[in-house]
DOKOLGU-410005 format. One record per atom (N, C-alpha, C, O): x, y, z; residue in one letter. Coordinates in steps of 0.001 Angstrom, whole numbers, plus 500000, padded with zeros to 6 digits. Layout:
<pts>
XYZA
...
</pts>
This chain:
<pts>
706254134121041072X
705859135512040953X
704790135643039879X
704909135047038809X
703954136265040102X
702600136444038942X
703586137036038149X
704499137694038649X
703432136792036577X
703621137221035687X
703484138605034891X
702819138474033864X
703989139981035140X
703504141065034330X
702936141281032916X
703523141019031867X
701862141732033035X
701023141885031930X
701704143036031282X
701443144064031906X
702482143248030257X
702780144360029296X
702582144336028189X
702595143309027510X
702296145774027669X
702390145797026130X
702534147761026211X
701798148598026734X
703513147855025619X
704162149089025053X
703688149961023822X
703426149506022709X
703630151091024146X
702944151691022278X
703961153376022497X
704184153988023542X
704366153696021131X
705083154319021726X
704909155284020339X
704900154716019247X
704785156610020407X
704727157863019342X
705694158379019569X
705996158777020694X
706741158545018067X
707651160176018513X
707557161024017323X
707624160642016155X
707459161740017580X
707306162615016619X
708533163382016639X
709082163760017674X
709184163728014782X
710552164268014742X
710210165145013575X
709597164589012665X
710499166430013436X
710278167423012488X
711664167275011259X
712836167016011529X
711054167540009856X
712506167246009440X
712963168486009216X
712116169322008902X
714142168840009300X
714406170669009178X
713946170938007184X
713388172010006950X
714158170149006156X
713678170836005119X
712351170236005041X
711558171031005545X
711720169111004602X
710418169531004365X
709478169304005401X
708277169321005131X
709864169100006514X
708506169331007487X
707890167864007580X
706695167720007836X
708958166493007309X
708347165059007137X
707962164825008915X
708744165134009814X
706495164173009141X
706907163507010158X
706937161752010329X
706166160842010022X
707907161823010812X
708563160038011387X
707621159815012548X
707469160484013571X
706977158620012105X
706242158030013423X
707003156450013857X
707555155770012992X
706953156179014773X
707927154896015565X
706793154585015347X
705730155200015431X
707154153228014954X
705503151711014768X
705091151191016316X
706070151140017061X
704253150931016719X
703974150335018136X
704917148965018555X
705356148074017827X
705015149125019707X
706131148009020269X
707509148596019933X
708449147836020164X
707814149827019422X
709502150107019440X
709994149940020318X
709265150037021305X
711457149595020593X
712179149805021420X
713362150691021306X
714499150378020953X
712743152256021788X
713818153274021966X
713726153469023116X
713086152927024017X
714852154821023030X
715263154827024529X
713997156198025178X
713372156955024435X
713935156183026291X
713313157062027438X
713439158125027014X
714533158496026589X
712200159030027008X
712561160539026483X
713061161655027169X
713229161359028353X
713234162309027028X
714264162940028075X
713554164327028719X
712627164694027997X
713707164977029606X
712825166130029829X
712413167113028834X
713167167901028264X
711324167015028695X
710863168254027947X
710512168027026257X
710184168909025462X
710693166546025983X
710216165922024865X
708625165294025351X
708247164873026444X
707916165433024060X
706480165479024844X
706396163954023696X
705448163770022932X
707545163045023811X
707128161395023347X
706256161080024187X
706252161892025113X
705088159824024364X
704367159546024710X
704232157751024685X
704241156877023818X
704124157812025983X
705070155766026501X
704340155339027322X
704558155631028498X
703407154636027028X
702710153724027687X
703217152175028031X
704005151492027377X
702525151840029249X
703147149796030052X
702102149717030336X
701723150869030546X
701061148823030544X
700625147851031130X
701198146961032154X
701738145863032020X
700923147796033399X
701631146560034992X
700665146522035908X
699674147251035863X
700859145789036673X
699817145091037525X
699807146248038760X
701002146507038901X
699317146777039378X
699019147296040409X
697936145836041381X
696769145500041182X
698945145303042384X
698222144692042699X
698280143467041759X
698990143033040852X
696705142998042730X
696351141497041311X
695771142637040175X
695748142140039049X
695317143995040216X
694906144062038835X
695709145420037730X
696141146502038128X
695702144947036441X
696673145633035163X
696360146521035062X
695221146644034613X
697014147558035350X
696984149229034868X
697732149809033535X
698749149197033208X
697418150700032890X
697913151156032298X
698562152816032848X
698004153774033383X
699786152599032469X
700590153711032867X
701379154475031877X
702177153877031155X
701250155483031809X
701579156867031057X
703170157631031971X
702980158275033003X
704274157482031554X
705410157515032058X
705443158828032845X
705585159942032340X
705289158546034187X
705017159501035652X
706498160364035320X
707581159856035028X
706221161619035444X
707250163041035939X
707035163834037109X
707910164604037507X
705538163658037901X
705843164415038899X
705512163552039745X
704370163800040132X
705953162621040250X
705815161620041450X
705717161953042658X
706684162565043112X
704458161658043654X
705156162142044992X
705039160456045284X
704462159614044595X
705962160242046831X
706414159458047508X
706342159437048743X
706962160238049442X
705352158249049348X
705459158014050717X
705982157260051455X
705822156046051329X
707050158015052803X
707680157276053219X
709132156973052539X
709443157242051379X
709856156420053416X
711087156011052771X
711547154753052070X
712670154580051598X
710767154091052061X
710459152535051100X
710042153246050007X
710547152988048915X
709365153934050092X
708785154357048397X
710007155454048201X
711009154842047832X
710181156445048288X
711246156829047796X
712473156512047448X
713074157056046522X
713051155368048361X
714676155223047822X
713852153784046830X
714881153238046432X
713154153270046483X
713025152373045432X
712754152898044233X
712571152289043179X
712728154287044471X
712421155263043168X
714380156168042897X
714966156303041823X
714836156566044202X
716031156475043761X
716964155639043277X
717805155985042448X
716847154233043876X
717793153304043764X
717573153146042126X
718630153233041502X
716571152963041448X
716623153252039884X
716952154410039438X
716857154532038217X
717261155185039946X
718012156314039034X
716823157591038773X
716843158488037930X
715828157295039813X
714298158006039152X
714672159595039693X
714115160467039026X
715361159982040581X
715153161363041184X
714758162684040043X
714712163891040278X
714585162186039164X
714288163247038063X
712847163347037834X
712377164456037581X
712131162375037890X
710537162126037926X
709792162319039162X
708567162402039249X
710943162404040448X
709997162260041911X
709633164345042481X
710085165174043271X
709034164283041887X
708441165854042567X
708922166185044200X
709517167154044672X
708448165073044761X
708490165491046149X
708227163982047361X
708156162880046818X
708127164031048599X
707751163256049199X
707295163409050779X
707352164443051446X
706954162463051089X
705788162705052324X
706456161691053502X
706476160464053410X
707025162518054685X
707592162051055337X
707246161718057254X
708034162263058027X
706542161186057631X
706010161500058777X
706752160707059771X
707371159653059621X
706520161590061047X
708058162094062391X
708542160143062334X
709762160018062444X
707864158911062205X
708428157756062599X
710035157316061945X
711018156785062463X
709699157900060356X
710428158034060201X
712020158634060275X
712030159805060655X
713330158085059998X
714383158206060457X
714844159793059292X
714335160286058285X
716041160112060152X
716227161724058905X
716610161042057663X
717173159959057504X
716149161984056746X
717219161552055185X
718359161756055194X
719062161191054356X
718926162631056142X
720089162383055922X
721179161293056267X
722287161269055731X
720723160350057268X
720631158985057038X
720826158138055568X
721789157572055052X
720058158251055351X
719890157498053613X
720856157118052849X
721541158140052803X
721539156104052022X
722320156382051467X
721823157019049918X
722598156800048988X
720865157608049695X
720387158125048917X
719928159967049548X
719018160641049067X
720950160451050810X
720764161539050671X
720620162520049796X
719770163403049905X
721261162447049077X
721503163831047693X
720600163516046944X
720670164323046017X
719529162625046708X
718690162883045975X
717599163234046770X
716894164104046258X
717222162806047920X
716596163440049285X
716326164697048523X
715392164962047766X
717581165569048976X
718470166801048687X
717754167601047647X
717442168784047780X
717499166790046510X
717115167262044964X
715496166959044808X
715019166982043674X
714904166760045605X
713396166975045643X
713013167440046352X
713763167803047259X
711497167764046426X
711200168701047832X
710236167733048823X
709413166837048634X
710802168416049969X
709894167604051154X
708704168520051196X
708878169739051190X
706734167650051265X
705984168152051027X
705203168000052199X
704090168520052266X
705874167067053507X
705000167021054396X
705684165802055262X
706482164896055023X
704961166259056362X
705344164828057603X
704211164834058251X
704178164786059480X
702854164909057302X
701637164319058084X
701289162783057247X
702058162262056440X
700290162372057557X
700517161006056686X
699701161469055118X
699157162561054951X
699777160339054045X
699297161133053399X
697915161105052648X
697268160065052525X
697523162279052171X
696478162854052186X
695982163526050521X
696892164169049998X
694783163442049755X
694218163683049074X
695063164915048555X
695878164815047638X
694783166095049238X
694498167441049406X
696454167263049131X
696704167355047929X
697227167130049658X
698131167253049578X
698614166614047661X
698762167208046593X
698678165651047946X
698575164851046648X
698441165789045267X
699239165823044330X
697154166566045425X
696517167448044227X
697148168654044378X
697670169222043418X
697153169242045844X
698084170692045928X
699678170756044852X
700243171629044194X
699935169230045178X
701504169010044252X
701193168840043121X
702121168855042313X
700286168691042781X
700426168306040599X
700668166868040938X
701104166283039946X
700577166294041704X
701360164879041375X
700556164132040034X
699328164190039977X
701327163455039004X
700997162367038090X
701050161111038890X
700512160149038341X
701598160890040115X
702143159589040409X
702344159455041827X
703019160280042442X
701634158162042553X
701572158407043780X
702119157049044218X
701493156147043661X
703174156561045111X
703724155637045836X
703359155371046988X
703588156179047888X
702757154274047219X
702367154064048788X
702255152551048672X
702178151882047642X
702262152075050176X
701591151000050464X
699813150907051095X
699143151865051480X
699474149753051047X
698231149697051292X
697799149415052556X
698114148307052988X
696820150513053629X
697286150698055052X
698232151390055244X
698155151918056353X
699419151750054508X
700438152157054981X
700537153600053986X
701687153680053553X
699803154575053579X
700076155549053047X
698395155426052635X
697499155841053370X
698145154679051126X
696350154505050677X
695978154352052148X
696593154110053187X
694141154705051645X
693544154419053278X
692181154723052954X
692022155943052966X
691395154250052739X
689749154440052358X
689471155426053872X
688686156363053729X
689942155275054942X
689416155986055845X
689836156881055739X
689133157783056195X
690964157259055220X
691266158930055054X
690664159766054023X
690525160987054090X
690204158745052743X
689844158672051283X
691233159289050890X
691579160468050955X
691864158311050512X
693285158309049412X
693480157190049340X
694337156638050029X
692559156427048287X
692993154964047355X
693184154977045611X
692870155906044867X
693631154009045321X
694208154349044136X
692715154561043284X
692667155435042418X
691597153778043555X
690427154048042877X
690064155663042774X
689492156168041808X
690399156203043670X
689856157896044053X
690818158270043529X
690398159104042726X
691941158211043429X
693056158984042447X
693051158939041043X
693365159836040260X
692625157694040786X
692376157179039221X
691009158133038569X
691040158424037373X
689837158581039436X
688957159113039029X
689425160890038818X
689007161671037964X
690541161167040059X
691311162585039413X
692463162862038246X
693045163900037930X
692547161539037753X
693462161158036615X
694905161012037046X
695752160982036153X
695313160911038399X
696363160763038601X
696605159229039103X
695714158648039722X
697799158625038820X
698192157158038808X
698504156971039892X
698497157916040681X
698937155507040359X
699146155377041579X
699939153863041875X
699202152935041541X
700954153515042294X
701476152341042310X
701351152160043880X
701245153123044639X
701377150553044389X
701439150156045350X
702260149085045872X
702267147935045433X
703006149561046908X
703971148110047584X
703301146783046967X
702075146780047077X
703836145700046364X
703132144252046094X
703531143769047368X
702773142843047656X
704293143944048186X
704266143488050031X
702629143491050626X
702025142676051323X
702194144881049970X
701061145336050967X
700058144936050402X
698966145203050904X
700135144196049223X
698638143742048313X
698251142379048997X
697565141652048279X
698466142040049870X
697757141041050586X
696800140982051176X
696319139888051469X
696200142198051551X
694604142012051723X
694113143943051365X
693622144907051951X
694698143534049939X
694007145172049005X
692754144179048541X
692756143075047996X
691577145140049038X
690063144668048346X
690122144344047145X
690567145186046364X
689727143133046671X
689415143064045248X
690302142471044403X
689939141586043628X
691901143024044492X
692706142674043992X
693830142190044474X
694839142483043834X
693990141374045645X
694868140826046910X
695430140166045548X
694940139816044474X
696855140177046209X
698021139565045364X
699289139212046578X
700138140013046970X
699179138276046864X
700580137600047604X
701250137657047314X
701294137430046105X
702903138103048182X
704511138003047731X
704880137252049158X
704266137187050222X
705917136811048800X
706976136963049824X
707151138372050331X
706653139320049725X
708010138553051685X
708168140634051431X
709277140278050508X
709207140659049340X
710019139770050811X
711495140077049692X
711178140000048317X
711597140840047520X
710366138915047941X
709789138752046405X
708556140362046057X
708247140821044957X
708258140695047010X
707287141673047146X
708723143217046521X
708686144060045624X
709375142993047192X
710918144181046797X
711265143751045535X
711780144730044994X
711263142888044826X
712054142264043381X
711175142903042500X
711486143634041558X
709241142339043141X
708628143161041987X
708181144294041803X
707841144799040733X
708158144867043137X
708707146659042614X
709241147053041940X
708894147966041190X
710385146444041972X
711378147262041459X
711615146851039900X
712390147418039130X
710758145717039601X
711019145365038227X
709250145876037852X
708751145209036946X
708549146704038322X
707420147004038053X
707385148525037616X
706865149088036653X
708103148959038646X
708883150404038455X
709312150446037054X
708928151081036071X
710416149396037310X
711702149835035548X
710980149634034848X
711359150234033842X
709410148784034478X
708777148733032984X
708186150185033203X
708718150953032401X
707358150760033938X
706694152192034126X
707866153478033524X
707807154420032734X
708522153086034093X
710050154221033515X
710641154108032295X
711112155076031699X
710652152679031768X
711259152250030742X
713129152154031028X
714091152455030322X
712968151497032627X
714666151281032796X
714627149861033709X
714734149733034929X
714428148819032631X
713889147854032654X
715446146819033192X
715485145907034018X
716695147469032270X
718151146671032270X
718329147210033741X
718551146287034525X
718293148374034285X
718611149212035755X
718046147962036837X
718650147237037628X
716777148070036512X
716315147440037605X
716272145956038062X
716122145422039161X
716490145425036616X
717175143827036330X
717971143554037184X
717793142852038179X
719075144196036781X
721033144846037412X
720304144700039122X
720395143572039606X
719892145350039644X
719561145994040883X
719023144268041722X
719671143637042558X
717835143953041191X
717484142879041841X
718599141206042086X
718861140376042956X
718981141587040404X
720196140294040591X
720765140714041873X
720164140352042885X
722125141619042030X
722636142243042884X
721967142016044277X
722651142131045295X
720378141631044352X
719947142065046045X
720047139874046113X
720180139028046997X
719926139882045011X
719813138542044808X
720637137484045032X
720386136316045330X
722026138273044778X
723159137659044915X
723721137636046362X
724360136774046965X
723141139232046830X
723512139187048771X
722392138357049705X
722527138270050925X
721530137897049146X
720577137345049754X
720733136118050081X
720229135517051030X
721631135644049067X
721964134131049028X
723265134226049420X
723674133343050175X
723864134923049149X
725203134588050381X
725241134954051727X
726175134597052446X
723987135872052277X
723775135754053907X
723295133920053767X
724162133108054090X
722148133481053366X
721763132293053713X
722692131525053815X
722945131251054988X
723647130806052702X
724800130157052452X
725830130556054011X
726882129925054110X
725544131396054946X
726701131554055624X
725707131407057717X
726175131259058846X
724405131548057218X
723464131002058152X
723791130290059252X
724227129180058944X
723754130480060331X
724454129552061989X
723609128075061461X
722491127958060959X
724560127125061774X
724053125443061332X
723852125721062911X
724376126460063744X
722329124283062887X
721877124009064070X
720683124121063863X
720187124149062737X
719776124237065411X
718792124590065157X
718253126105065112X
718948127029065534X
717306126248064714X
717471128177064141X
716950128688065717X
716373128140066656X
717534130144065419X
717540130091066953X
716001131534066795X
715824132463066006X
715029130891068269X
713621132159068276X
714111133313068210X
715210133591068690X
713200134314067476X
713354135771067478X
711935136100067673X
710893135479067462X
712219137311068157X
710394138168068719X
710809139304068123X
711933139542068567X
710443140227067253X
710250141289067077X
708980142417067323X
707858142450066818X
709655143349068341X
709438144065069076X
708828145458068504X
709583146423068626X
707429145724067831X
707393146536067437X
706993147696068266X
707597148730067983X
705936147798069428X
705759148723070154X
704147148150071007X
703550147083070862X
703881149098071710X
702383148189072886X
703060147938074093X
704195147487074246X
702383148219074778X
702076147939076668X
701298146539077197X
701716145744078040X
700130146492076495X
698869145847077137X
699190144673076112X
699395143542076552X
699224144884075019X
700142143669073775X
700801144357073040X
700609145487072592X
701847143424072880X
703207143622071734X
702257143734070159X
701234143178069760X
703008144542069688X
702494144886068322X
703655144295067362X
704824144573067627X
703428143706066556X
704646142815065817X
704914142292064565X
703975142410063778X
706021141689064089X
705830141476062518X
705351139887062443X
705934139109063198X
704194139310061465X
703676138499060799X
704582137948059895X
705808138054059863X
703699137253059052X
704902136532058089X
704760137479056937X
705720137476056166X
703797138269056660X
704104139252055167X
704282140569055577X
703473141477055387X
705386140660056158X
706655141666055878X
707927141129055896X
708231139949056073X
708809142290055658X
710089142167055546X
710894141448056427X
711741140656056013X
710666141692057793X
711504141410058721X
711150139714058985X
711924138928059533X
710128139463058581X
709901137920058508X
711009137441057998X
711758136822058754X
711410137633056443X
712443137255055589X
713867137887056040X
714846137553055373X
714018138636056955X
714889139120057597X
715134137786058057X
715590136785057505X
714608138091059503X
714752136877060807X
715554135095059821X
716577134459060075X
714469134884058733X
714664133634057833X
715751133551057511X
716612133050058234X
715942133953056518X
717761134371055945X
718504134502056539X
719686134363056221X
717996134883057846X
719603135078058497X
719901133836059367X
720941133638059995X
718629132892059290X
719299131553060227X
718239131556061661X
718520130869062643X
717108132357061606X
716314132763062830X
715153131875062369X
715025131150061383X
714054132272063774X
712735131513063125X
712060132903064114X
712378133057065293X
711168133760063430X
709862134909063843X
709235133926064755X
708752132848064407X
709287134375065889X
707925133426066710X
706692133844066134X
705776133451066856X
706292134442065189X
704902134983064808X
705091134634063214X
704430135255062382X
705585134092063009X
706144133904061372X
704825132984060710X
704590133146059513X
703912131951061563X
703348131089061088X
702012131959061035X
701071131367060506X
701833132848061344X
700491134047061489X
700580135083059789X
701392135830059245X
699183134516059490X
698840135080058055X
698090136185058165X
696890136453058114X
699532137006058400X
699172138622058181X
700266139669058133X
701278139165058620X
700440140671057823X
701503141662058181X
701917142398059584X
702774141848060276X
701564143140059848X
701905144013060880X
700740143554062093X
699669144136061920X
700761142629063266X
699711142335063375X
699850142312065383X
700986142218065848X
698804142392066228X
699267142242067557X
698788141121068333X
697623140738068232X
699658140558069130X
700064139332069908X
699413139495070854X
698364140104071065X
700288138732071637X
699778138123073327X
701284138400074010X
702278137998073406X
701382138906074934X
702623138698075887X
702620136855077004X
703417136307077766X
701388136569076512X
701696135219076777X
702142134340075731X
702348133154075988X
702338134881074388X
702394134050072907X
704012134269073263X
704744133284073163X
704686135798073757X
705578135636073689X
706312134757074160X
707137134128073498X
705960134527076093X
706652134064076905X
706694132338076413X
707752131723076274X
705409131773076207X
705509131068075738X
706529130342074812X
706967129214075041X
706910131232073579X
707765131050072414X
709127131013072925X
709973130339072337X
709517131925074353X
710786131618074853X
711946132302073783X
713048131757073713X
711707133288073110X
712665133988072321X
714270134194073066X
714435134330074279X
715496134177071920X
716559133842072245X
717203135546071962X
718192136042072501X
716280136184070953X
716681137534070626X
715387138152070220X
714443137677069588X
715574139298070728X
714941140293070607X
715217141314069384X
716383141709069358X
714233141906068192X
714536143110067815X
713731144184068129X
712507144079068197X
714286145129068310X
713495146495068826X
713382146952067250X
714423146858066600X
712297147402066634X
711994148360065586X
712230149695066482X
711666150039067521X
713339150386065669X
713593152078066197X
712740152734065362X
712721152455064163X
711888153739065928X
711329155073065194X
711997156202065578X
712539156451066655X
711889156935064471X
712641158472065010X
711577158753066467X
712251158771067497X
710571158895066622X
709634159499067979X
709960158354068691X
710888158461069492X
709384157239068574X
709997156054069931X
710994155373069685X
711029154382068956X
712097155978070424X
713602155383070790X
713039153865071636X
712122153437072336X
714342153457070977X
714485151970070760X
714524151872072524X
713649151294073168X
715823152617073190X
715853152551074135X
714802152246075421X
714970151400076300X
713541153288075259X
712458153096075848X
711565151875075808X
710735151623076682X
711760151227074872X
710933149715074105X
711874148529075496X
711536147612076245X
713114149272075185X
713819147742075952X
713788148200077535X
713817147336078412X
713730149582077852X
713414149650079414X
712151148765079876X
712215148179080957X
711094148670079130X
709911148413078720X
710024146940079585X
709766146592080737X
710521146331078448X
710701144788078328X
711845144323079976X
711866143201080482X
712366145110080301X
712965145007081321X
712250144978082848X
712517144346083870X
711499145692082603X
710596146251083503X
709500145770083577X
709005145724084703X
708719145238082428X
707015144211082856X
707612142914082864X
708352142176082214X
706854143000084045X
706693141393084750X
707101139920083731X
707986139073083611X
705861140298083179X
705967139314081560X
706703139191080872X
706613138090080328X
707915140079080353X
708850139820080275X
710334139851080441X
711208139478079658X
710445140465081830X
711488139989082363X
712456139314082707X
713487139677083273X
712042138006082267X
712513136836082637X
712414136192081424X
712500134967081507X
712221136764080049X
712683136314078587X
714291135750078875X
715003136411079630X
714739134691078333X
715880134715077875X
716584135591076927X
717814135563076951X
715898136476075976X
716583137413075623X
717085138704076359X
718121139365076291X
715847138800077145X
716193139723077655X
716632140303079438X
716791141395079983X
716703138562079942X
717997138054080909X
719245138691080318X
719796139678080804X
719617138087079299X
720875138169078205X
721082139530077425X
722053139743076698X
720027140451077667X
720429141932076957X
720705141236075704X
721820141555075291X
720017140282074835X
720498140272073182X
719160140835072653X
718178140283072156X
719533142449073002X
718293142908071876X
719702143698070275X
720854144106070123X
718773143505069738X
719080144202067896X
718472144843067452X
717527144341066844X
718605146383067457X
717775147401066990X
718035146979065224X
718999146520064612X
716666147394064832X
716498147200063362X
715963148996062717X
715050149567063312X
716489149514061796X
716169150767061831X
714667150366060790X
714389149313060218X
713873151742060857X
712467151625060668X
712559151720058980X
711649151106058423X
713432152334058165X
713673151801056482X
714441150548056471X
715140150347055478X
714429149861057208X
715039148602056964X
713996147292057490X
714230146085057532X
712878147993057831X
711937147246058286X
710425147216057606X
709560146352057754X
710378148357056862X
709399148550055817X
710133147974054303X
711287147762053928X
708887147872053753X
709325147122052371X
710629148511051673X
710195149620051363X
711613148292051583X
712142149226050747X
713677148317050406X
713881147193050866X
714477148925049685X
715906148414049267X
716657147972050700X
717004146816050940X
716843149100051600X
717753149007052595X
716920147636053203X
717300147481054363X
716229146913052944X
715615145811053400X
717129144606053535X
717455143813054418X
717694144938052337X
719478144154052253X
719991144488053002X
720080143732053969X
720481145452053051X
721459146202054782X
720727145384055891X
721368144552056533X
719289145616056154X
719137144987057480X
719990143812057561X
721015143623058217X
719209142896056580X
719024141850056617X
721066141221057285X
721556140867058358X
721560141419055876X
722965141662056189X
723766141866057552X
724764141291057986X
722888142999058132X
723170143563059516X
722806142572060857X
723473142327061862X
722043142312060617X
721083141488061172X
721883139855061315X
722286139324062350X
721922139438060213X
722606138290060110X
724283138325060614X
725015137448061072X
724410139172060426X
726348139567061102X
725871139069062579X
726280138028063093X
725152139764063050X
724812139716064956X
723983138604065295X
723864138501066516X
723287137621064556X
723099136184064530X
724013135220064750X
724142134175065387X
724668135998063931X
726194134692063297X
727133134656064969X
727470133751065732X
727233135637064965X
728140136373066479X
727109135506067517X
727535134372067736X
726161135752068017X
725235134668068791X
725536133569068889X
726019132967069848X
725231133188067753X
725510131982067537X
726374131019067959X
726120130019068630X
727879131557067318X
728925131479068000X
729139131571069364X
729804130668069871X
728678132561070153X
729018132765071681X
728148131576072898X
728469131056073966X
726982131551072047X
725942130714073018X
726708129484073459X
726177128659074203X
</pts>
């Protein structure tokens, strides 16, 4: 993992009730997080990307998507997140196991997102991935936000081909340093420690429990007629499929979200299928799909009806990336066994 660049400086100012002394904290303290409505002042140095930003501790955050939001709840952030930006692919919040904080911010939109929106909210702080929320074609990149003084963090999943400053993860290593990129920005550095061990510890006991043999093909099914649209090796569901004892027929392709051949598929001879569900395209329709063209009809997966819906926050970089995975690997293991 690239190494985070930090350095901390930190002012508080404390009035004394008789003579009016003020106490200044020396740079590099380590106190605790100020609390609403104390105007302390807490600067980090973290990498956005391959390159080091300096960040001024975000209170009105907006959030795109549900990868960026529950990685802002799962730390405990719902107090800093203003609002978030939710568009129809996505599944309801009330889904989430982070409903109630859903609940406790406001929803600001379900178009994708956008400049104009961004500034309408006050936001200090903007969450997205790159392609996947930023977008020079829409103009909303972190460069254009930085010139309106508002900050901007980005998936390290999606920094794989950000101009200029491309930075490679694993997706799963891409989730660790979020979330430990986050806790220095917040200053809840032990939270997010806690959090990754924890994804760390289920990660390795799906592997440890992995079908012995040979790993059995998976195709994931993202959506397309004329070609399958599908996951690469830098996303999540790559490290999904891995961990759980699978091999991505597209896994050896250096890219993210990227589209195939329905002859790459047939070829590859997949043993399981996952359907990516969106709230607008039901999973259902994907596998009538696959039932029905010629090309793949006659999949062995889908002779065998072994498709595995994967829900669409469990398929973008976010926490519930563990649940899939978990989920995922339960109905491997079961395969496995039956074949």
């Amino acid at each position: 993992m690239t190494p985070i660049a930090r350095s901390r400086t930190r002012v508080a100012a404390i009035m004394a009730t008789a003579a009016g002394a003020l106490l200044l904290a020396g740079c590099g303290a380590q106190i605790d997080a100020p609390d609403e409505g104390d105007d302390t002042a807490s600067t980090v140095t973290v990498n956005r990307c391959g390159e080091a930003v300096e960040y001024t501790t975000p209170q009105r955050a907006v959030v795109y998507e549900g990868g960026s939001a529950d990685k802002m709840f799962a730390l405990g952030l719902a107090n800093h997140v203003h609002g978030y930006v939710l568009p129809p692919a996505n599944p309801p919040v009330s889904e989430s196991p982070w409903a109630a904080e859903y609940e406790s911010v406001e929803f600001l939109s379900d178009d994708l997102l956008n400049r104009e929106l961004v500034v309408d909210a006050n936001a200090d702080f903007v969450v997205a991935g790159w392609n996947s929320g930023f977008s020079d074609s829409r103009g909303i990149t972190p460069e254009i936000l930085d010139t309106l003084g508002i900050q901007s963090f980005m998936h390290a999943e999606s920094c794989f081909n950000y101009p200029g400053y491309p930075e490679e993860h694993t997706p799963f290593e891409g989730l660790y340093t979020d979330l430990e990129r986050l806790g220095q920005i917040f200053d809840v550095e032990d939270r997010s420690a806690d959090l990754v061990a924890n994804y760390r510890q289920r990660v390795q006991a799906v592997q440890e429990r992995a079908p012995e043999g040979d790993p059995i093909n998976v195709f994931l099914y993202d959506s397309g007629t004329d070609k399958p649209f599908t996951a690469a090796s830098q996303v999540p569901p790559n490290d999904i499929i891995t961990f759980a004892g699978g091999v991505n027929i597209f896994g050896d392709v250096e890219a993210r979200w990227t589209e195939a051949t329905w002859e790459a598929v047939v070829e590859a001879e997949p043993e399981v299928i996952i359907i990516l569900e969106y709230q607008d395209q039901p999973a259902t329709e994907k596998i009538d799909f696959l039932k029905s063209n010629p090309a793949t009809a006659t999949l062995p997966a889908v002779v065998n009806e072994n498709f595995y819906i994967l829900d669409y926050n469990e398929a973008i970089s976010s926490p519930r990336n563990i649940d899939g995975l978990e989920r995922f690997a339960d109905y491997l293991r079961e395969y496995a066994e039956s074949r």
